[in-house]
C-alpha positions in Angstrom: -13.1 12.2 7.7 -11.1 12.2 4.5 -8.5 9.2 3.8 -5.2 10.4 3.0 -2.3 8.8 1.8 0.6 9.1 2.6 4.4 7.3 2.0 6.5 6.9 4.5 10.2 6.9 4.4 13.0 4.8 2.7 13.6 3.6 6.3 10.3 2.2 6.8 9.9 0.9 3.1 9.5 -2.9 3.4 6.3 -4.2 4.7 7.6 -5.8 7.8 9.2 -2.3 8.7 5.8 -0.8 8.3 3.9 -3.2 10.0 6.4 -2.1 13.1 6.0 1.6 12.1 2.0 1.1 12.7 2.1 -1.0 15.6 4.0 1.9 17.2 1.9 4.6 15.7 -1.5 2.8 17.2 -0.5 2.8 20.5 -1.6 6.5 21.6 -5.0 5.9 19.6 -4.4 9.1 17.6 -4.0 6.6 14.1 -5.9 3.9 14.4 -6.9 3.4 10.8 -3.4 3.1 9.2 -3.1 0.5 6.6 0.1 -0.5 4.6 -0.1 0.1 0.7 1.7 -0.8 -2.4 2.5 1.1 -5.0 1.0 -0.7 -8.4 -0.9 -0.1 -11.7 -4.4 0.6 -11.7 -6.5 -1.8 -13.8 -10.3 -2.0 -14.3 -12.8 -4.3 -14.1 -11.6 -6.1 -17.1 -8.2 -6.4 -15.5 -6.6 -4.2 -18.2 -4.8 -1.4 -17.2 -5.7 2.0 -17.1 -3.8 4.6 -19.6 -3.9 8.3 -19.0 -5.1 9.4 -22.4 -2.7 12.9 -22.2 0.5 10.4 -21.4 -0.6 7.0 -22.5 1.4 5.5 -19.9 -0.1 3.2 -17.0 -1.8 5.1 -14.2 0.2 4.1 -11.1 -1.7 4.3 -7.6 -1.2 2.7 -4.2 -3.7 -0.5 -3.4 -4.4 -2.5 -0.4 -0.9 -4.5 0.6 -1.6 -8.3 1.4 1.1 -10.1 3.5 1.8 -13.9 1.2 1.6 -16.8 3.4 4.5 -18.8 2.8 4.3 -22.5 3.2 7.8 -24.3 5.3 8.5 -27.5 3.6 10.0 -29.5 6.7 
């Protein structure tokens, strides 16, 4: 089974709209393996990243979104 990815639309854009969008799309079992992705430059092991040698500008692909805990000062 191949892993496609796919962007959903302007409506659904924000992560917390997403997270909805899969909670939804879960339910029936049919997609059960949806994760939420961000659009970002690809780097390499170095950290640098990685230029396309026909454009030389930064390859842009979609990596693994992580929600950022944020701390309540009370």
């Amino acid at each position: 089974m191949g892993r496609t990815i796919r962007q959903l639309s302007p409506m659904f854009d924000a992560p917390q709209y997403a997270e909805q969008f899969i909670e939804l799309a879960r339910k029936p079992l049919r997609f059960r393996n949806m994760h939420i992705g961000a659009k970002s430059v690809m780097v390499d092991a170095k950290g640098e990243p990685i230029i396309k040698p026909k454009t030389k500008a930064p390859k842009v692909g979609f990596s693994e979104w992580t929600p950022v805990k944020v701390e309540r000062v009370a």
